[in-house]
C-alpha positions in Angstrom: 3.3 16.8 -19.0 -0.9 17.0 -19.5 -3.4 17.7 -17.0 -4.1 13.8 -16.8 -0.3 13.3 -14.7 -0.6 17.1 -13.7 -3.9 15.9 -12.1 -2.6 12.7 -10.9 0.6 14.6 -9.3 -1.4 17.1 -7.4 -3.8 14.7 -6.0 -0.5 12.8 -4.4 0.6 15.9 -2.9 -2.8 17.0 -1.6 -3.4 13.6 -0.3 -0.4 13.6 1.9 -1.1 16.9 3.2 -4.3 16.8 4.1 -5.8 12.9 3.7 -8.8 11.8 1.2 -11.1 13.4 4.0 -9.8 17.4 3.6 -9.0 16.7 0.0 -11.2 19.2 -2.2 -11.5 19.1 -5.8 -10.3 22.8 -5.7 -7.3 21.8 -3.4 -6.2 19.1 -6.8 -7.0 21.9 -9.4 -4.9 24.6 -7.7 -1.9 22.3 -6.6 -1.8 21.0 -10.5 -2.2 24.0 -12.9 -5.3 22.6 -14.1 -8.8 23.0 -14.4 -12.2 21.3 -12.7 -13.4 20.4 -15.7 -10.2 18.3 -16.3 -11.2 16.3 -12.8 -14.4 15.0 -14.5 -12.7 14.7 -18.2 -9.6 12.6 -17.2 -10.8 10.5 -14.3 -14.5 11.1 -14.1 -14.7 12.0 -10.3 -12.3 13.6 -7.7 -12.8 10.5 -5.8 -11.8 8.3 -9.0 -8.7 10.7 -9.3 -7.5 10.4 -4.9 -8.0 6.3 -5.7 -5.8 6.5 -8.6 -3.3 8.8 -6.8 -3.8 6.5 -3.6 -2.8 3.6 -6.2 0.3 5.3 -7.9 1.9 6.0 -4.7 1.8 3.0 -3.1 2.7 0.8 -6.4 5.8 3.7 -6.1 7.0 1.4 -3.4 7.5 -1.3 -5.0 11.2 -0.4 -5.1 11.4 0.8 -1.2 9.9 -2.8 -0.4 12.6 -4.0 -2.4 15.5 -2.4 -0.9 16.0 -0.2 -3.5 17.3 -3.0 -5.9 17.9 -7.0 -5.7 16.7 -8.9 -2.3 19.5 -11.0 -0.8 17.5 -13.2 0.3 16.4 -16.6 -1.3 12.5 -16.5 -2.5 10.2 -18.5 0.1 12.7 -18.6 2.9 12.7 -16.6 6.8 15.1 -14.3 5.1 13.6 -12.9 2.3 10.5 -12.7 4.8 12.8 -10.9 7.1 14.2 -8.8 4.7 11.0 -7.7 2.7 9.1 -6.6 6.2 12.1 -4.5 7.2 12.0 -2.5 4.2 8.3 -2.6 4.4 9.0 -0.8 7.6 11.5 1.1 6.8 8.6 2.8 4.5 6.4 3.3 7.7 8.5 5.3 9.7 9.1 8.4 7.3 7.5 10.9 8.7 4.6 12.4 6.6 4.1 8.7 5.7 1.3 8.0 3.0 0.4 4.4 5.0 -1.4 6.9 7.4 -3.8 7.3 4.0 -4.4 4.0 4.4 -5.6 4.2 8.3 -8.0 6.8 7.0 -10.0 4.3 5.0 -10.5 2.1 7.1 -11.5 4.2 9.8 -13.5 6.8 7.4 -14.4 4.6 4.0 -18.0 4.8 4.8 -17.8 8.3 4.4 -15.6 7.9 0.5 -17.3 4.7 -1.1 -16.5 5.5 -4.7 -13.0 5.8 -3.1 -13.1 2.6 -1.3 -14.8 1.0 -4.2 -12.0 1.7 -6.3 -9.1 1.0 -3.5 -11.3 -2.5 -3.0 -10.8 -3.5 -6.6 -6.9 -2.5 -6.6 -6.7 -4.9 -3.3 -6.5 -7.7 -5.1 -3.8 -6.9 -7.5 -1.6 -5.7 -4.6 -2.0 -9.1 -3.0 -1.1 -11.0 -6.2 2.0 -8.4 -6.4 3.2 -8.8 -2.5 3.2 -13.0 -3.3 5.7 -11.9 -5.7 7.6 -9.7 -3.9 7.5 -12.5 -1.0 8.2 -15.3 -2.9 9.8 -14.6 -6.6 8.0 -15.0 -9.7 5.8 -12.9 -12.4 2.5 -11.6 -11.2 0.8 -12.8 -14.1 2.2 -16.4 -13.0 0.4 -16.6 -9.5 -2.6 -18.4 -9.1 -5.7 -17.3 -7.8 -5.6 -19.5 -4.8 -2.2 -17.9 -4.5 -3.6 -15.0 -4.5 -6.8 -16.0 -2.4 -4.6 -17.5 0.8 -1.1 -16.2 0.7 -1.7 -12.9 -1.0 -4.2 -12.1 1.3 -2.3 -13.3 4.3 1.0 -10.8 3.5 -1.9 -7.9 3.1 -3.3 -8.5 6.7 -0.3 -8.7 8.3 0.7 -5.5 6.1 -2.8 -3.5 7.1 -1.9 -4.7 11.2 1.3 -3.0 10.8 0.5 0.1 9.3 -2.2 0.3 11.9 0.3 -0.4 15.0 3.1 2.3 13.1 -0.2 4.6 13.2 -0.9 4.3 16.5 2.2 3.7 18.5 5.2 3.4 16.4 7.4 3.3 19.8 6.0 -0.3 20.3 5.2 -1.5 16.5 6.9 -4.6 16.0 10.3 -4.8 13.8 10.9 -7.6 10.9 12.5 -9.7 13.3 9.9 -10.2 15.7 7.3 -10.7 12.7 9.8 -13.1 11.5 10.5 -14.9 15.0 6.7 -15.1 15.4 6.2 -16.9 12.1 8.9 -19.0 13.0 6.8 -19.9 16.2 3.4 -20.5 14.5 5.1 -22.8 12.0 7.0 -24.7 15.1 3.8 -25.1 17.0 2.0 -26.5 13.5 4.5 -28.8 12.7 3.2 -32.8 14.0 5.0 -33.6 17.1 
């Protein structure tokens, strides 16, 4: 392996141990075998690096969103909804969870801007890939409006959960409730 992944790898393990906030340059370089020189070479910043590392973990859970293989259930339906937000959940309750990295943003992002720059322009590729995930399909084949309403619907509701399995797991909502909810909103939509 070079000192690109060597970096890459260390920055995930420091992340998870001490959070973008505590996260030194020095912490990276020691956990990988590397050098600081190799922080600016490869990735330009230590800030560029934790957003990549950030980005490479939670694209990692891709499969844990998926069960680990195939969904059962069928694309667009309550199942697949149900189905999808109880492995997303399943995710949330390991402990040392990485979705606490995500709490840390959004409570502390003024304080890491080239890091939330970098997480801001990732955002929109994680929506286009949760449509996917949701509803079947190729990422390259979702629309932007796709993207733009639905995409950006699953990621709200995803960024509310992580913040309630932050908080007060004992009382976070399970896949069923999100999904007997939904089922609720699109009763009460539905002309009468």
């Amino acid at each position: 392996m070079g000192h690109r992944e060597d970096l890459l790898e260390g920055a995930q393990r420091c992340l998870l141990a001490k959070g973008f906030l505590r996260t030194t340059a020095r912490d990276i370089v020691k956990e990988s075998g590397t050098n600081l020189a190799s922080i600016g070479y490869h990735y330009g910043s230590k800030d560029a690096l934790v957003a990549q590392a950030y980005i490479g973990m939670v694209e990692g859970m891709s499969d844990a969103f998926e069960g680990g293989g195939e969904l059962q259930g069928e694309p667009g339906t309550l199942e697949r909804f149900t189905e999808v937000w109880a492995n997303i959940i399943g995710t949330m309750r390991e402990p040392g969870s990485m979705w606490r990295l995500s709490m840390e943003i959004v409570a502390m992002g003024d304080q890491l801007p080239e890091v939330r720059e970098h997480l801001a322009r990732a955002q929109r590729e994680g929506a286009r890939g949760i449509v996917t995930l949701f509803h079947g399909g190729r990422e390259e084949d979702v629309p932007e409006e796709r993207v733009d309403t639905l995409g950006y619907f699953y990621l709200t509701l995803m960024m509310g959960l992580m913040a309630q399995w932050t908080f007060d797991p004992k009382s976070a909502p399970e896949a069923a409730q999100l999904a007997a909810g939904l089922r609720q909103v699109i009763e009460g939509a539905a002309p009468k």
